[in-house]
C-alpha positions as CSV (number, residue, x, y, z in Angstrom):
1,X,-9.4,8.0,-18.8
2,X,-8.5,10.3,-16.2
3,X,-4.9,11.1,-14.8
4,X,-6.5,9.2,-11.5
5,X,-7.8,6.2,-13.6
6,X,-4.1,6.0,-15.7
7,X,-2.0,6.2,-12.1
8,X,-4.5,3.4,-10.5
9,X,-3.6,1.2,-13.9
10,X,-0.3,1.7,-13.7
11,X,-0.2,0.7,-10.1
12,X,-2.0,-2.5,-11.0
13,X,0.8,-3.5,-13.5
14,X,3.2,-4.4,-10.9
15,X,0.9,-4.7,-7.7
16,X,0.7,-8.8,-6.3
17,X,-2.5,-10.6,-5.9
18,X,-4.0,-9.9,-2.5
19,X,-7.1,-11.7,-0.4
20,X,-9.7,-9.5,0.7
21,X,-12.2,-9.9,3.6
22,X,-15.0,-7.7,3.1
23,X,-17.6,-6.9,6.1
24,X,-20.7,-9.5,5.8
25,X,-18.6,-11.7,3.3
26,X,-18.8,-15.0,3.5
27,X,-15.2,-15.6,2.2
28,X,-12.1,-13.6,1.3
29,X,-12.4,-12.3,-2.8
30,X,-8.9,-12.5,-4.7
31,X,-8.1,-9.0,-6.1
32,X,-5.1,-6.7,-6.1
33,X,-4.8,-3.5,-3.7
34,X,-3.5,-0.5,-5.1
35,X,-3.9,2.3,-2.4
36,X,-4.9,2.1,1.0
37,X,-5.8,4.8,3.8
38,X,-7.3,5.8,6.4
39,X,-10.6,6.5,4.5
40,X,-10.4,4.6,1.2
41,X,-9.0,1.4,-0.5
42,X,-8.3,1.1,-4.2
43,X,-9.0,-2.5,-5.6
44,X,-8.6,-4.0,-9.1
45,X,-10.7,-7.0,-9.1
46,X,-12.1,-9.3,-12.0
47,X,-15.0,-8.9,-14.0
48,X,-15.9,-12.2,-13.3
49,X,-16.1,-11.7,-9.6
50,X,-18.4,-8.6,-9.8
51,X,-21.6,-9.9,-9.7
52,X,-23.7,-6.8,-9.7
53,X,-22.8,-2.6,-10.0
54,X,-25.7,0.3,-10.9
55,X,-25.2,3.6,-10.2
56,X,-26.9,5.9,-7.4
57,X,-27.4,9.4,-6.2
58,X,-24.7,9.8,-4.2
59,X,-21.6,12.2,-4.4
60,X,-19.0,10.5,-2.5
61,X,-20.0,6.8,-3.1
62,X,-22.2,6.8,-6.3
63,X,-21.9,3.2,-7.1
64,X,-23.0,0.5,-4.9
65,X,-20.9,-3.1,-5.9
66,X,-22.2,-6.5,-5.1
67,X,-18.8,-8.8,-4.8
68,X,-18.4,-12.6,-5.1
69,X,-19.3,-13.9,-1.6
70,X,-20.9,-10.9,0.0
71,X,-24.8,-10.7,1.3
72,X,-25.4,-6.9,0.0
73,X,-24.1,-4.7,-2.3
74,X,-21.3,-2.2,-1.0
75,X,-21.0,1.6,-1.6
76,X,-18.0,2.2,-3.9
77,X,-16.8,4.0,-7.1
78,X,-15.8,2.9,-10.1
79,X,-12.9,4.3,-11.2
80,X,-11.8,2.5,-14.4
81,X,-12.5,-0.7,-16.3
82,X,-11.6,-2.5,-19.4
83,X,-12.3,-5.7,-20.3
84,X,-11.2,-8.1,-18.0
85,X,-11.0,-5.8,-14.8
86,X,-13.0,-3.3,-12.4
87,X,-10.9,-0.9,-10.6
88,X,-13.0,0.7,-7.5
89,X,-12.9,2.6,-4.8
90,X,-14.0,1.3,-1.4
91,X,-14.7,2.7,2.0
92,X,-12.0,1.3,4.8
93,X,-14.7,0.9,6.8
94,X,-15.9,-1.7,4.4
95,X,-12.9,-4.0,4.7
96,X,-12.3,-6.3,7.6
97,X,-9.1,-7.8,6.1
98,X,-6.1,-7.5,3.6
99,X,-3.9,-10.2,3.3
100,X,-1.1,-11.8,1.1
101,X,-2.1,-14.4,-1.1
102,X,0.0,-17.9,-0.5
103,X,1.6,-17.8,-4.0
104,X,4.2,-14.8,-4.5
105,X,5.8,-13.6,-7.5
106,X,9.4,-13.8,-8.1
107,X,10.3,-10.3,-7.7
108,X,8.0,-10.4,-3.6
109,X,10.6,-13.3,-3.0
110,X,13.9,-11.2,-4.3
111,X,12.8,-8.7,-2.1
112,X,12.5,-11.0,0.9
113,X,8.7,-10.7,1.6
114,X,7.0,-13.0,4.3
115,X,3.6,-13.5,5.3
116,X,2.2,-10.8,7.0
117,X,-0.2,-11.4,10.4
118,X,-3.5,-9.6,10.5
119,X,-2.4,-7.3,13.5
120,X,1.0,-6.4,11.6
121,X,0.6,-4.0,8.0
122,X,3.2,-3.9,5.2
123,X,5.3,-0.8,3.3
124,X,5.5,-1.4,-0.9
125,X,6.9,1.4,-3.2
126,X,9.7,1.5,-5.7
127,X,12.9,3.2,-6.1
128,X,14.0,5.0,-9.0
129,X,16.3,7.4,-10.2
130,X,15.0,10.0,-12.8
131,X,12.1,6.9,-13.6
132,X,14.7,4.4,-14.1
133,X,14.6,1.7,-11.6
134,X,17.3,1.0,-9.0
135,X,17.7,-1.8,-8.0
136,X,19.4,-3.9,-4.9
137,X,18.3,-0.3,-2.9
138,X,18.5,-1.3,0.7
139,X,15.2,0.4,2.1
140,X,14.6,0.6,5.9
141,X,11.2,1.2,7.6
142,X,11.8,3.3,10.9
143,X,8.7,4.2,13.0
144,X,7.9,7.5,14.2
145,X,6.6,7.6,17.9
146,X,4.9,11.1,18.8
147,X,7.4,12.8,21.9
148,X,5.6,16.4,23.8
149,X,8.1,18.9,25.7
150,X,7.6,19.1,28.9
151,X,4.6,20.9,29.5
152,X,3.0,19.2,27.0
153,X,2.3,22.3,24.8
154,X,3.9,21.3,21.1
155,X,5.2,17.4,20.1
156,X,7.3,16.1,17.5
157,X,7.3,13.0,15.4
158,X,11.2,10.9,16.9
159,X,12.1,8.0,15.6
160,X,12.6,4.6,17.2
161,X,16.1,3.7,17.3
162,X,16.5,-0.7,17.4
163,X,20.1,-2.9,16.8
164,X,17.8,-4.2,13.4
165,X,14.7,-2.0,11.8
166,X,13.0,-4.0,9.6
167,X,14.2,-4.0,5.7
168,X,14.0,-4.9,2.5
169,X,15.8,-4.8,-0.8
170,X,14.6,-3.8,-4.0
171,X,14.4,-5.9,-7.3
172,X,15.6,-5.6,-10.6
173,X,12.4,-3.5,-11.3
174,X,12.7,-1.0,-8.3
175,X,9.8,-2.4,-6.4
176,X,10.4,-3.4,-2.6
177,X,7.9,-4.8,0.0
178,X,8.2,-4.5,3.9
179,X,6.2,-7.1,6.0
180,X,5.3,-7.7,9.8
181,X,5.2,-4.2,10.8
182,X,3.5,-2.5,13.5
183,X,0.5,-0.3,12.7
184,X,1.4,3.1,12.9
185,X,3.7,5.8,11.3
186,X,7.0,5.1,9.3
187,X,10.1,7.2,7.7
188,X,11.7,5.4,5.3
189,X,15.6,5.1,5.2
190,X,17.5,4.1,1.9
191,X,21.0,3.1,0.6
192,X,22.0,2.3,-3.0
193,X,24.1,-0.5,-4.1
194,X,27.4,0.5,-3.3
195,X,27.3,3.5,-1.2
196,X,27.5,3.0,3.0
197,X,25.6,6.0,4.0
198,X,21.7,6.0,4.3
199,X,19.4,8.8,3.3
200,X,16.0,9.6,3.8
201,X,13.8,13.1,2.8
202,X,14.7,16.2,5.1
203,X,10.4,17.0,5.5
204,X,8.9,16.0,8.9
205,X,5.9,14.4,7.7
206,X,6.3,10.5,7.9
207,X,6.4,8.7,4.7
208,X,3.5,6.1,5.2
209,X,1.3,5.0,7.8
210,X,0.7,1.5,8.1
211,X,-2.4,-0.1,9.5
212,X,-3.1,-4.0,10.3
213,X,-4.1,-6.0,7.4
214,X,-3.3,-3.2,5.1
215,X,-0.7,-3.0,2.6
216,X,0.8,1.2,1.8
217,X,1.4,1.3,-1.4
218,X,3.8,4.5,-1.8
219,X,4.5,6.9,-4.8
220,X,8.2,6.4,-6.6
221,X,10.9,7.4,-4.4
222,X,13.0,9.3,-7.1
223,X,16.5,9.4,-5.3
224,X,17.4,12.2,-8.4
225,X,15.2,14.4,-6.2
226,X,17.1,16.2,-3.6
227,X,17.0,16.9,-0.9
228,X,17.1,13.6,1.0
């Protein structure tokens, strides 16, 4: 298996079920989502609900995957598989929805998340501290509006400062979720159990983007990583 193929399993160990609306589907397919972006979304969905996959010509897409409930096979790749799963990639473009299924785990309850609308996105990730888990992390989602000087020449990413960002704790195994956000661009703010200041990575870039209907699923946040 490739590192790719061992990351996307891993994901899928701790990832929650999630309904997907693809384009020309009659109905949502049940699966879990282990990446999203602006190009691609990673799914792990069952065997049983793959009713077709063969193989083309094509570099970026060489699969084409006919789902449970669509009219026509979709352009995709395979990624992994084992015996009860298919993990494949998918085009954005492909997806018309990404939501929340109704019955949550435990740990999405512990970490206080709701039902998401289809114009809002979500922020998941988990917090860790040289790979052990922390958890009870406060973890604050702060969105990033672009500001120009004054002649318009350069910009910079500023925060936007309200009395109560959006938050979320983590559970016993690290993991946090972050519903009813608005689509666009997000630094992420955190504070252990026990200490009163918050802290967040000294680079500019944001730490996700969320987009309506998606879920970002981030990388660990290792807080043994400094700076932040």
């Amino acid at each position: 298996m490739t590192a790719f193929g061992a990351t996307v399993l891993a994901f899928a160990l701790a990832a929650a079920p999630d309904s997907i609306l693809f384009r020309g589907a009659e109905s949502p397919v049940s699966g879990t989502v282990l990446e999203s972006g602006r190009d691609a979304v990673v799914v792990r969905v069952a065997r049983s609900d793959v009713e077709s996959a063969e193989r083309v010509e094509d570099a970026a897409w060489p699969d084409r995957v006919k789902l449970a409930a669509m009219s026509e096979p979709a352009a995709a790749a395979v990624v992994a598989e084992d015996a009860l799963s298919l993990t494949i990639r998918f085009p954005s473009a492909a997806i018309v929805r990404i939501e929340r299924e109704a019955v949550e785990t435990p740990a999405a309850l512990m970490a206080g998340a709701s039902a998401t609308a289809p114009e809002e996105g979500s922020i998941a990730g988990r917090v860790v501290r040289k790979g052990a888990p922390i958890a009870r992390c406060r973890v604050r989602a702060i969105r990033l509006v672009e500001e120009k000087d004054v002649l318009g020449l350069t910009s910079r990413l500023r925060p936007v400062r309200t009395e109560s960002p959006p938050e979320a704790s983590t559970c016993e195994d690290g993991t946090f979720r972050i519903d009813g956000l608005e689509p666009g661009l997000y630094k992420l703010y955190l504070c252990p159990e026990g200490e009163e200041t918050w802290i967040r990575r000294l680079r500019e870039a944001p730490d996700a983007e969320v987009k309506k209907g998606f879920v970002a699923r981030l990388k660990d946040v290792d807080l043994s990583r400094r700076p932040l």
